[in-house]
N, C-alpha and C positions, 0 to 999 in steps of 0.2 A: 440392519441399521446403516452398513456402510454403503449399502448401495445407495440407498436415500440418498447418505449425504450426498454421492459423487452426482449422483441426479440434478438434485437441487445447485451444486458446485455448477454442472455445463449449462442447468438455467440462468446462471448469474452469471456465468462467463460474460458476455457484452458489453454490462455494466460494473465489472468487475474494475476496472482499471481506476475508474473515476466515482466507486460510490463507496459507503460505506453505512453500513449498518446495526446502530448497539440496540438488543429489547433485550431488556430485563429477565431474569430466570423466576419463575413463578414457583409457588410451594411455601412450605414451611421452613424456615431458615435460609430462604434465596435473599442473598443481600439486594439490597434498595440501590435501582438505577433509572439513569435519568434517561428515556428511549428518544433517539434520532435516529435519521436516517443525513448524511453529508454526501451532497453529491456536487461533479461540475458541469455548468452548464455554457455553450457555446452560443454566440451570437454576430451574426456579421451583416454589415449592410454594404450593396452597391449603392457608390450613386454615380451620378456626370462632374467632371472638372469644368470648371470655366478658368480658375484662374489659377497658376504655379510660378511654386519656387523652386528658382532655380541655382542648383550648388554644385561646383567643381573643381578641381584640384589642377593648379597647373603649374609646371615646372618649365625652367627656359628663363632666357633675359630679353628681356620687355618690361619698357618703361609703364608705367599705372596710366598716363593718358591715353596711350595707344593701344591698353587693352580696354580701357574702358569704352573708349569711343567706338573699336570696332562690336563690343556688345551692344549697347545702345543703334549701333547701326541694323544690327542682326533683331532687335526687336527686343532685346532685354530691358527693360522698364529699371531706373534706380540702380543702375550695376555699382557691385562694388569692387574694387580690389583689398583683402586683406586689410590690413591698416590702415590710416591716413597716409599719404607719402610715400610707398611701399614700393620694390620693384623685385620682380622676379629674377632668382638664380638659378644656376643652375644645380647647385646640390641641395636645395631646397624645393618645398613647395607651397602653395599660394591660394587660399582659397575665393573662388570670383561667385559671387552672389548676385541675385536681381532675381526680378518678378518678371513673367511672360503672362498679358492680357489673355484674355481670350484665345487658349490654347485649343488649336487645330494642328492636324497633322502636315501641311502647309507650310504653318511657323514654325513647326519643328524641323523639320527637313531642310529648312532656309537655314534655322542658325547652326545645323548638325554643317550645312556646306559654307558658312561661313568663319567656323573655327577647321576646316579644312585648310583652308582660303587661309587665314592665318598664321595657321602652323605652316603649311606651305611655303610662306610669303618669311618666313623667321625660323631657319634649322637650328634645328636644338629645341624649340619650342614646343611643349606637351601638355595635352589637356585628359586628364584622369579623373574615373569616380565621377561622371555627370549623373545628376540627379534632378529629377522632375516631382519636387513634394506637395502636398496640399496644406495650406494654410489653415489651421488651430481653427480658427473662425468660421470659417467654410466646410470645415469636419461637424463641427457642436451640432448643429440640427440634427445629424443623423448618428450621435453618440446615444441617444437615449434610446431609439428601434433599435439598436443594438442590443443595447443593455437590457430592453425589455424582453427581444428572442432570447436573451442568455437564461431568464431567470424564467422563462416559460418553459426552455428546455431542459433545467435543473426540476423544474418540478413534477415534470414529463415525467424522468427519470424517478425521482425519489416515489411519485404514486407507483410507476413499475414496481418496485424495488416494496413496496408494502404493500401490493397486494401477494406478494408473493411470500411474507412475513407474518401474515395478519396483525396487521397493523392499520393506521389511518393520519395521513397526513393533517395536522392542525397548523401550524403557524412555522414563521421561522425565527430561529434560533439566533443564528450569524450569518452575516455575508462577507467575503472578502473579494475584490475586484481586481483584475489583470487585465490590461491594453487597453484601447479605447485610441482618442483621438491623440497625435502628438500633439507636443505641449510650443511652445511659439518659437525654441532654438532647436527644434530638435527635428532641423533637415539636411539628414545624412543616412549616406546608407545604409540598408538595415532596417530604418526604423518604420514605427507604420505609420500612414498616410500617402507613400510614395503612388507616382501616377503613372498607371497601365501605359504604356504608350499603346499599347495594340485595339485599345478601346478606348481610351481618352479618358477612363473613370477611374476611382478608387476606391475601396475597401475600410470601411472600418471594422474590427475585430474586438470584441468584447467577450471575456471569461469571467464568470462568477461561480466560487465557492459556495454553497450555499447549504445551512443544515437546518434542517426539517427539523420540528420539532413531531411526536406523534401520539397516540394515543390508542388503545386495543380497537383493534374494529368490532362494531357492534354484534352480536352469537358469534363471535367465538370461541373456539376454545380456548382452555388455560394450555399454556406452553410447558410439554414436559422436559428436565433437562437434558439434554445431548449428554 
């Protein structure tokens, strides 16, 4: 009997991490359970950028016009500096915002050499933490192929996981959802949506919880107790 188990133990091993399994004990005075099977499932789509935001940290004294105007020069669409009125110190920092049209590796490399150009041009002047995100808007189309490989691949797994149970996947139970597209303030490092520079595209990442509900599969046997 123990070797079974550890058998059946390194068959489960794979889906061990992220599944889980209740069937009911069969017989005369087995209490009454409700069988699932709760698995995760993973989903991510590439797509292409066309258009980013752009966010960074910068420290140094510089007036808000003259950083603003040298971004807008550099091809930053709508730049902002921090606050209305604001200007950069030095024992602080400042975050400079704007949108980059139509991102090529071109415009980036222009405005990577014109906060060079700037800092250069103003010692003491620091630009940290640049970030190239994708717009909330520009993610949604491809939030749902996500979400759909998430819960194809949850179901992958949970038929795994009951044929190997005798068992039979019917319906589900619950779903709970993790990542997907960032939401419209939320570009800053870290978060998802950021754009590959090395390909120009970006990734949306979709996880769903997901529990099966099931039912005996048809000749089989009854389940003796363990």
């Amino acid at each position: 009997m123990l070797k079974r188990i550890a058998v059946l133990g390194l068959v489960l091993l794979p889906l061990a991490a992220s599944a889980q399994v209740n069937v009911p004990r069969n017989g005369p005075g087995a209490p009454s359970a409700t069988t699932g099977i709760s698995v995760q499932g993973r989903g991510a789509v590439r797509f292409p950028v066309k258009d980013a935001q752009f966010v960074a940290q910068a420290r140094g004294n510089a007036d808000e016009a003259a950083v603003v105007a040298a971004l807008r020069a550099a091809g930053v669409e709508n730049p902002v500096v921090g606050p209305t009125g604001s200007q950069l110190y030095g024992n602080g920092s400042t975050t400079l915002r704007g949108t980059v049209r139509d991102v090529s590796r071109a415009k980036l490399e222009s405005l990577g050499r014109a906060a060079a150009a700037y800092m250069f041009a103003h010692p003491g002047t620091t630009l940290e933490g640049v970030t190239f995100s994708v717009p909330s808007d520009a993610c949604a189309p491809h939030e749902q192929d996500a979400r759909s490989a998430a819960i194809a691949d949850a179901r992958r797994k949970a038929q795994a996981l009951a044929a190997l149970t005798g068992v039979t996947v019917e319906g589900v139970a619950a779903v709970s959802e993790f990542g997907g597209c960032p939401g419209p303030t939320e570009f800053f490092p870290g978060q998802p949506g950021q754009l590959d520079l090395g390909t120009l595209t970006s990734t949306v990442v979709v996880t769903e919880n997901v529990t099966f509900t099931t039912v005996p599969a048809s000749g089989s046997l009854p389940r003796r107790p363990l």
